[in-house]
C-alpha positions as CSV (number, residue, x, y, z in Angstrom):
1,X,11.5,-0.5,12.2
2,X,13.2,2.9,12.9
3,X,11.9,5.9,13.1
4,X,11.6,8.0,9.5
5,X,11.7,12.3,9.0
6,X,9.2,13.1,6.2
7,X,10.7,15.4,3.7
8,X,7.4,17.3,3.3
9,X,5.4,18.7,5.8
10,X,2.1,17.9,4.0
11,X,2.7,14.4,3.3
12,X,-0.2,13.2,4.8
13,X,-2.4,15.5,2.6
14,X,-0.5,14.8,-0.3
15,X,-1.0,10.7,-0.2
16,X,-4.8,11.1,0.7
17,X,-5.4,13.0,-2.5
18,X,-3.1,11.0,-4.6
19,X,-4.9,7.8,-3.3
20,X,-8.4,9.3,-3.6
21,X,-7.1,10.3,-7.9
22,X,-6.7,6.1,-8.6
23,X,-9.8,4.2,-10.0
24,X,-8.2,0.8,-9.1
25,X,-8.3,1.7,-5.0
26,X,-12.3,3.2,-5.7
27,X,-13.5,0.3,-7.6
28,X,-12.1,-2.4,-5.1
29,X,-13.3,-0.1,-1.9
30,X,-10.8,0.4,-0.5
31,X,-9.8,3.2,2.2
32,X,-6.5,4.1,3.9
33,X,-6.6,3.9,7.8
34,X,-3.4,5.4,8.5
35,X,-0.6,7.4,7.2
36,X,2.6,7.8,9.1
37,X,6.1,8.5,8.0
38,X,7.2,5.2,6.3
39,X,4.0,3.6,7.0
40,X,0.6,3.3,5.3
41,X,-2.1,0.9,6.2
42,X,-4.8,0.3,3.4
43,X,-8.1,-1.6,4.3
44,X,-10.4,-3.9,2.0
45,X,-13.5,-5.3,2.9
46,X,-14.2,-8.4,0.9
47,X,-17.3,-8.3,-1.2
48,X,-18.4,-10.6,-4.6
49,X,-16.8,-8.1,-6.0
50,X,-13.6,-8.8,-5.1
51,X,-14.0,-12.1,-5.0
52,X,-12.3,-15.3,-6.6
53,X,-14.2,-18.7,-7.5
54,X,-14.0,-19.6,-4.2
55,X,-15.3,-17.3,-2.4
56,X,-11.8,-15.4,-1.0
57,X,-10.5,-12.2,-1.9
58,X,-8.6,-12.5,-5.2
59,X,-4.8,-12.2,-5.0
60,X,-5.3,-9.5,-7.8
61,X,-7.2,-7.5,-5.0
62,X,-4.9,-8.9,-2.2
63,X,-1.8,-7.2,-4.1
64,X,-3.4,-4.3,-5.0
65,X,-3.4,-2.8,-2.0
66,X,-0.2,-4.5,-0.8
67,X,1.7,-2.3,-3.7
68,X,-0.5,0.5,-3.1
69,X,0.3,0.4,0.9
70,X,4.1,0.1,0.1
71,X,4.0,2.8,-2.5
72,X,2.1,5.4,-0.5
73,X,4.7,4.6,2.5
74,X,7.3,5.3,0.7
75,X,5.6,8.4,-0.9
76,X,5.6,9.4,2.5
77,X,9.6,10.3,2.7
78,X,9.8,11.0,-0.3
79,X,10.2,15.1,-1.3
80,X,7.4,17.4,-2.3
81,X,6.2,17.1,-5.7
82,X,7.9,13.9,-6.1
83,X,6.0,11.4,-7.8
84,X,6.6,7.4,-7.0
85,X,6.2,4.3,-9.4
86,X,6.8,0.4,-8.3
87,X,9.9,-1.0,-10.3
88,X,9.2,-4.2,-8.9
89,X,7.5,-6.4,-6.2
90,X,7.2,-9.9,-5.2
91,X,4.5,-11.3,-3.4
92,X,3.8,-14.8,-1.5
93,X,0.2,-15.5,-0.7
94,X,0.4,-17.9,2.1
95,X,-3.5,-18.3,3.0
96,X,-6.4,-17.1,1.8
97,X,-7.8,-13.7,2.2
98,X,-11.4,-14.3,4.3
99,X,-12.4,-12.6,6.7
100,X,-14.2,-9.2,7.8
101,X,-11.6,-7.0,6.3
102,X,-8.5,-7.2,4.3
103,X,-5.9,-5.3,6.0
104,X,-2.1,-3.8,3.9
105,X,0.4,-2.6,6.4
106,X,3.1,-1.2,4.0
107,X,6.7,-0.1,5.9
108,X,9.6,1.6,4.8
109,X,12.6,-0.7,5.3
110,X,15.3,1.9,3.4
111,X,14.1,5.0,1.8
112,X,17.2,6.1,-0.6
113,X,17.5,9.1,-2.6
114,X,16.2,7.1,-6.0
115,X,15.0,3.8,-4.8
116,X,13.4,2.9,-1.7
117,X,12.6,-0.7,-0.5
118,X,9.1,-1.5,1.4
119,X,7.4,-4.8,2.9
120,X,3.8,-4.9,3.2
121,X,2.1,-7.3,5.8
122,X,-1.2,-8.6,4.7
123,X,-3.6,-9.6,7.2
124,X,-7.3,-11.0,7.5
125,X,-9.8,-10.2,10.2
126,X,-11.8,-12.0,12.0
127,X,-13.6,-12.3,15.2
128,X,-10.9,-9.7,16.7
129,X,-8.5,-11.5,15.9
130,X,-5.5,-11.2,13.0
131,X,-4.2,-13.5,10.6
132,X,-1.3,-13.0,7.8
133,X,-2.3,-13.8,4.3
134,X,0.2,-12.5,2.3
135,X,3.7,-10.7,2.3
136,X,4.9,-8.4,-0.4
137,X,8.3,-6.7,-0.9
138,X,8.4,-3.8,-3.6
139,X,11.0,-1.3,-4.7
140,X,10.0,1.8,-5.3
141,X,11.3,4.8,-7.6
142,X,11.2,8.2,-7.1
143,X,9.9,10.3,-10.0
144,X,11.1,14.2,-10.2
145,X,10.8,16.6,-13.2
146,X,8.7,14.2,-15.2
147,X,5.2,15.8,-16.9
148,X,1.9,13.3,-15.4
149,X,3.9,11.6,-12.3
150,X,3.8,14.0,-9.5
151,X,1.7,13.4,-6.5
């Protein structure tokens, strides 16, 4: 991936507190480890909670933080006061979330003036080691001069 400029200084600041305002990231426990420019990496630890019939994290949980992690990275270029909203994603779950922790590594792939396209990498941990479970690809809108979406 290259190498992004944030647009505002405080975008590190601004995602925290945005992330911190959404009930859905609180009641699923989950915390973001990093923010970079163009990158945000969000982190689940599976619990019954989160949990699907058999056991695994549920792909509701799984693409939760996938859209949140791709969202908040492209938050990240986006200007200040700008707000951002998912037009769309696609997601393919290709083995289940189990593990120690449930990690979302969202990336910028092209940050445009309106619409910006991200990937999220999905991983599970275990033992040390890494293992993909699912991988989304959103695009993302960005929101200016509209009353409730600013960040």
């Amino acid at each position: 991936m290259c190498a992004f400029t944030p647009q505002d200084p405080d975008f590190q600041t601004r995602i925290q507190a945005s992330f911190d305002k959404q009930g859905l990231m609180g009641t699923l426990g989950a915390a973001i480890l990093r923010i970079a420019p163009g990158a945000v990496d969000i982190a689940l630890s599976p619990s019954p909670s989160v949990s699907q019939q058999h056991g695994f994290v549920h792909a509701g949980a799984v693409s939760a933080i996938a859209d949140s992690a791709a969202g908040y990275a492209a938050l990240s270029l986006m200007p200040p006061g700008a707000g951002v909203l998912t037009t769309e994603f696609k997601i393919n779950l290709v083995a289940p979330a189990a593990g120690e922790r449930i990690i979302a590594r969202g990336r910028v792939v092209k940050s445009g003036r309106t619409l910006t396209l991200a990937q999220t990498e999905v991983f599970s941990e275990s033992a040390g080691g890494e293992k993909l479970v699912a991988l989304l690809t959103a695009t993302l809108m960005t929101i200016e001069g509209r009353d409730g979406v600013a960040n």
